[in-house]
TORMARSE-57094 format. One line per field, with one value per residue (C-alpha): residue number from 0; residue in one letter; z negated, y, x negated. Coordinates in steps of 0.1 Angstrom, whole numbers, padded with zeros to 4 digits. Layout:
num: NUM:...
residu: A:...
pz: Z:...
py: Y:...
px: X:...
This chain:
num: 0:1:2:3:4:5:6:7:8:9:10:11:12:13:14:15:16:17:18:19:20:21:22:23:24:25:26:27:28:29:30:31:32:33:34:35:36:37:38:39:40:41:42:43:44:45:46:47:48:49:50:51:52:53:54:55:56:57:58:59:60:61:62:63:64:65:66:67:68:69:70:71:72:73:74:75:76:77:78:79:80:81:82:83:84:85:86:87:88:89:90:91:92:93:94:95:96:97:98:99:100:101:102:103:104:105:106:107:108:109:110:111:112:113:114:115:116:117:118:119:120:121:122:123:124:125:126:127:128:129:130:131:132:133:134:135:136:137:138:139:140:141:142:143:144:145:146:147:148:149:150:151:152:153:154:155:156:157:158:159:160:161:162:163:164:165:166:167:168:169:170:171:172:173:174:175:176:177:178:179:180:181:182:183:184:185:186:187:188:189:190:191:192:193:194:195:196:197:198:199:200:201:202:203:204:205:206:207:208:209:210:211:212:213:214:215:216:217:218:219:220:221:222:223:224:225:226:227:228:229:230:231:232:233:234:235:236:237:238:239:240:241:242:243:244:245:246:247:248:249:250:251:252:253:254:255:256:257:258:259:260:261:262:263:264:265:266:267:268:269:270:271:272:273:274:275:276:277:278:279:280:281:282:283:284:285:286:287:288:289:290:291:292:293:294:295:296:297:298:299:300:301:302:303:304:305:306:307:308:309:310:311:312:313:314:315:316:317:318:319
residu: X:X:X:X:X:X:X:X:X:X:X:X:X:X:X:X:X:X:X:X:X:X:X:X:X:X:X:X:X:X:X:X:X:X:X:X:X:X:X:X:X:X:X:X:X:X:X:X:X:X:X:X:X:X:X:X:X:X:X:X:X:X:X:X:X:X:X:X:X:X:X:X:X:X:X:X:X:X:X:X:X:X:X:X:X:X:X:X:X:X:X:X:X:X:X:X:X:X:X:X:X:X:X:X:X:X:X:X:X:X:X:X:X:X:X:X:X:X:X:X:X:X:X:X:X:X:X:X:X:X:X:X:X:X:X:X:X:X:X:X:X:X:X:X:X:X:X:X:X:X:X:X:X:X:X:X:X:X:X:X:X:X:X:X:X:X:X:X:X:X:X:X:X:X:X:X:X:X:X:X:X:X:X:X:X:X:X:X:X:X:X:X:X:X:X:X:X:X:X:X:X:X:X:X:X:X:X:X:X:X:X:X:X:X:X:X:X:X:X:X:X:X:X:X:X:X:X:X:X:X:X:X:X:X:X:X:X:X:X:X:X:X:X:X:X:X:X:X:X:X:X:X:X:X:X:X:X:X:X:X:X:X:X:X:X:X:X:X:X:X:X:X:X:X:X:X:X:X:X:X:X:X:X:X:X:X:X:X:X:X:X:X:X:X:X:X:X:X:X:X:X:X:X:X:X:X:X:X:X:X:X:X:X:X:X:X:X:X:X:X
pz: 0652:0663:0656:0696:0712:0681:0692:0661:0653:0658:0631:0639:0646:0682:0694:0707:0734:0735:0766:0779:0778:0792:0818:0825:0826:0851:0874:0871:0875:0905:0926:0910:0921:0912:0913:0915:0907:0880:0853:0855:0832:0824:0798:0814:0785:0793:0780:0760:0725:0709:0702:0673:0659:0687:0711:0700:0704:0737:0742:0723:0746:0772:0764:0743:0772:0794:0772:0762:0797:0807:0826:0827:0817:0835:0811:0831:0819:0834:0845:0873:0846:0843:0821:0787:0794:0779:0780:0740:0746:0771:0747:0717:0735:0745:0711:0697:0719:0715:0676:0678:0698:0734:0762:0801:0812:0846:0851:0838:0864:0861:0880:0899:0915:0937:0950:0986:0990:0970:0994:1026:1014:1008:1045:1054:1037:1058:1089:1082:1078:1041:1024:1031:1021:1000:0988:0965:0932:0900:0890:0927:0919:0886:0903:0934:0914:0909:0882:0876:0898:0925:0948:0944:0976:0995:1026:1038:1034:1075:1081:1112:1105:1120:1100:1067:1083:1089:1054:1034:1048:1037:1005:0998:1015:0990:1011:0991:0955:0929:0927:0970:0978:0965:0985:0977:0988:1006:0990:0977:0968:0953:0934:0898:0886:0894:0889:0928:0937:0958:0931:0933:0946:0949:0929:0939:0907:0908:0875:0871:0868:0840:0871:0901:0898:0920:0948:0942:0941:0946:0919:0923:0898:0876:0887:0925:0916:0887:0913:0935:0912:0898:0932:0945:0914:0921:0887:0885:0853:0848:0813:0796:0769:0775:0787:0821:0824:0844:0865:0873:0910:0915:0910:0928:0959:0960:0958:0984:1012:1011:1023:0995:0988:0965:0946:0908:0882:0857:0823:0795:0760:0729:0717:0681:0654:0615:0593:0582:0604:0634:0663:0688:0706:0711:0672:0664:0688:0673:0633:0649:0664:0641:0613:0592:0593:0592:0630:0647:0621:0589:0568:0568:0608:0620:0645:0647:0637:0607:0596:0603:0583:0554:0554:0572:0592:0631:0620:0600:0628:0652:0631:0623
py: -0228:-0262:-0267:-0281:-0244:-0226:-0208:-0217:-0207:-0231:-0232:-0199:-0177:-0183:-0190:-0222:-0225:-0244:-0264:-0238:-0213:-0236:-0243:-0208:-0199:-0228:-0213:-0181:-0187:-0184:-0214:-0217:-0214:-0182:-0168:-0128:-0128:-0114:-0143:-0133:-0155:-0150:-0152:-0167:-0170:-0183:-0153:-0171:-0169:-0152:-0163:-0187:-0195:-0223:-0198:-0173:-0201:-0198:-0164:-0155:-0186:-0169:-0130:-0137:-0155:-0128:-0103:-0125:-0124:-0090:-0103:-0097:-0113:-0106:-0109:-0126:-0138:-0170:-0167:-0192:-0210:-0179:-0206:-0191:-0161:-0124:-0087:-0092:-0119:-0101:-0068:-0089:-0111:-0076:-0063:-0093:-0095:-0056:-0062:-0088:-0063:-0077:-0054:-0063:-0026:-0023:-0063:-0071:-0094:-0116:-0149:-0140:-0113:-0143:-0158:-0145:-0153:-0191:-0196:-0190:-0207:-0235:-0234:-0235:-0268:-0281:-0270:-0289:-0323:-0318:-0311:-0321:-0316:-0348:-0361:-0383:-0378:-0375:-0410:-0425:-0403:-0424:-0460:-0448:-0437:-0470:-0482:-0486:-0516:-0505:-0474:-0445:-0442:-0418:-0431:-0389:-0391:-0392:-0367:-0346:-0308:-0289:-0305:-0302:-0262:-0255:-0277:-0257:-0221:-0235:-0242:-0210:-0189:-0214:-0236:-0269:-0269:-0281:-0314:-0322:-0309:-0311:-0302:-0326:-0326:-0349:-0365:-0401:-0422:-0453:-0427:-0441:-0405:-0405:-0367:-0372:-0388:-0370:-0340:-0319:-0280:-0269:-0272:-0252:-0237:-0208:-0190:-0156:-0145:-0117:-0098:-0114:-0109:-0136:-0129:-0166:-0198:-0219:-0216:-0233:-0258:-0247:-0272:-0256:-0214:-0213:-0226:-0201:-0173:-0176:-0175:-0144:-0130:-0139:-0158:-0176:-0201:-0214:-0222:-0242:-0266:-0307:-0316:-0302:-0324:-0350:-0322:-0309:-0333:-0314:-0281:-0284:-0302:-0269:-0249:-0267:-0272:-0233:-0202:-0185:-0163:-0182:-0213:-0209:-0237:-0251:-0263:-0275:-0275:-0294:-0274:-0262:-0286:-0278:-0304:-0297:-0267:-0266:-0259:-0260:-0234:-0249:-0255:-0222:-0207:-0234:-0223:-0187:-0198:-0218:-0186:-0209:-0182:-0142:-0140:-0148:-0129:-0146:-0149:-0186:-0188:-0195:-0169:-0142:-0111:-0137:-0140:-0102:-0099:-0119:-0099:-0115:-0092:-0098:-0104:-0132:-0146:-0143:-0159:-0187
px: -1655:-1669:-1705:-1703:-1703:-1718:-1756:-1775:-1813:-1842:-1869:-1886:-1862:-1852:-1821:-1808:-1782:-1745:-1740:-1718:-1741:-1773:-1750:-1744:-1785:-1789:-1766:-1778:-1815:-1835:-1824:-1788:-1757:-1747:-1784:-1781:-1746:-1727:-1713:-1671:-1653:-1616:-1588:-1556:-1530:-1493:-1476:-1446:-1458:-1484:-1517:-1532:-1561:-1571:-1565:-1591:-1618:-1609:-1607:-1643:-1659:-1644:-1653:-1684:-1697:-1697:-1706:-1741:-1750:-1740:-1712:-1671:-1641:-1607:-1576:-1549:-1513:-1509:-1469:-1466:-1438:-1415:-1390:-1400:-1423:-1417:-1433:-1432:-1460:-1478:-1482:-1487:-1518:-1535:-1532:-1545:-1574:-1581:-1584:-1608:-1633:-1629:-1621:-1611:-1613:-1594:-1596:-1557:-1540:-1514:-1510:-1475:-1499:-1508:-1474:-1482:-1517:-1511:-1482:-1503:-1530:-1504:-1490:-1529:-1535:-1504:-1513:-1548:-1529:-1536:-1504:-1469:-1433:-1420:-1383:-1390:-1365:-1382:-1373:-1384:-1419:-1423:-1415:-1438:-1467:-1485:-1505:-1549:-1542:-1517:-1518:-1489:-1465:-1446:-1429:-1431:-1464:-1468:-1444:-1454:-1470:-1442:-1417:-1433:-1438:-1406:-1391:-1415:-1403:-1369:-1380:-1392:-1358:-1335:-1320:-1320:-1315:-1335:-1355:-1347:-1385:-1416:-1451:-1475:-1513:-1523:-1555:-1556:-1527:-1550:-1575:-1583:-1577:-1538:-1543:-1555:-1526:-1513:-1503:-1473:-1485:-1452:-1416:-1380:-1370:-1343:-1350:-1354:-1389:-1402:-1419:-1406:-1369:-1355:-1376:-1391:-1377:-1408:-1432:-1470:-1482:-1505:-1536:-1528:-1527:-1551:-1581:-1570:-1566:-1600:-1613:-1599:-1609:-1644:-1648:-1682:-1678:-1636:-1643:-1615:-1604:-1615:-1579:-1587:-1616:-1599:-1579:-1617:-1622:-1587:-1597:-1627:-1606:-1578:-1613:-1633:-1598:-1582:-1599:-1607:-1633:-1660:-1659:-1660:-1677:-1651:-1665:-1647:-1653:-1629:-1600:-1599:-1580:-1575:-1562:-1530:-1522:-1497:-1517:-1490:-1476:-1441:-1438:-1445:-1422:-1391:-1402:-1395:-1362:-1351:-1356:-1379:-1405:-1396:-1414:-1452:-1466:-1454:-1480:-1482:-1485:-1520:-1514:-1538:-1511:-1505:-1542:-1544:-1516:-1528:-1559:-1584:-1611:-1614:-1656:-1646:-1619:-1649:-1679:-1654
């Protein structure tokens, strides 16, 4: 594991702290923001593969964090995408997980747990002027959405509460079919982090969901429901990999403008990379599908039922 988040001892035998963790006694210490409180952390996997090596950084920041400070860490399947998403993944993940030595106890959620709550909190930011219903096409979204030097545009920007009530209902009973609606918050087209830009919250998508049947056909993004699942679940530190760093002012926005319960810290830390290893998900899945491999746990994968497979010991894994 990188030498970033590693805790390694000082000349005489004391311990020193990663950021993460320095971060984590701040906020805990008399004074801090989460002074008296419990660190939560959790594990949110996208259950449509199984897990690899760069996920297990993750998932040991994540469990090992909690467990140094006498805190918890919920395991939730992050299935907001239902596109590619299967109960083989979601067993597989927890049996991974269970062999490295973590444990969730009764804390197993999954994000489609949320769609009722994340759409009222969504017809709350409307009703506050702070979200609206746009119908921009996806190539009308690309010319609109400005440059460093030009602000993004929607001419629906203005359009009245009510409207944007009632078009958003619709949305959600499948009146219109894909790609005529999106809801948008409403934040700031000429930010320098276009990730402000008035981001997409909501998409129509009729696809059958692994849980959900077809009881859905509006799914959240994932930089709207992740903020919110964290805080109903009354996570204290969101720690996650360095490409969320620039989705952080959104986070905190979605955090700050619904009514949820308490407002989580996010802090990221660099993914894993080994030379000459595929460390994408999405390659892995197509070597599977494509029968270049005999399944996830081939012995060549990098997954974690491949190294388990080709003998490694979830000590070594961990101390990696």
């Amino acid at each position: 594991m990188s030498d970033e988040i590693k805790t390694v001892p000082e000349e005489g035998g004391t311990e020193s702290q990663n950021f993460i963790h320095q971060f984590i006694q701040e906020d805990t210490a008399p004074g801090g923001r989460f002074a008296g409180m419990q660190v939560h952390t959790r594990f949110p996997p996208e259950p449509n593969g199984y897990l690899h090596i760069g996920h297990c950084k993750a998932l040991i920041i994540d469990f090992g964090s909690a467990e140094k400070f006498g805190g918890i860490c919920n395991l939730r399947m992050d299935d907001t995408n239902p596109a590619k998403e299967d109960t083989e993944f979601v067993d597989a993940i927890m049996e991974d997980i269970r062999w490295l030595g973590f444990d969730w106890g009764d804390r197993f959620f999954y994000g489609s747990d949320y769609f009722e709550k994340t759409y009222e909190l969504a017809v709350g930011l409307i009703r506050k002027g702070l979200a609206y219903v746009c119908e921009l096409t996806p190539e009308q979204f690309r010319e609109y959405r400005g440059d460093v030097g030009t602000p993004a545009r929607s001419p629906w920007r203005d359009r009245p509460v009510e409207e944007s009530l009632d078009l958003f209902e619709r949305m959600k009973n499948g009146e219109f079919p894909e790609g005529k609606y999106t809801l948008r918050a409403k934040i700031d087209l000429a930010s320098g982090n276009f990730n402000m830009r008035d981001p997409v919250l909501y998409r129509i998508r009729y696809i059958e969901h692994h849980r959900q049947g077809t009881k859905w056909c509006i799914f959240p993004m994932y930089d709207f429901a992740h903020p919110i699942q964290d805080a109903l679940e009354g996570i204290t530190h969101s720690l996650c990999s360095l490409e969320y760093e620039d989705h952080r002012p959104l986070y905190d926005w979605v955090i700050d403008h619904t009514d949820v319960p308490c407002k989580p810290r996010q802090i990221e830390f660099a993914r894993l990379g080994i030379n000459y290893t595929v460390m994408s998900k999405r390659k892995l899945r197509a070597l599977v599908e494509g029968g270049y491999v005999s399944g996830w746990d081939d012995p060549r994968m990098p997954t974690l039922c491949g190294l388990r497979r080709r003998g490694y010991t979830p000590a070594a894994i961990r101390n990696f």
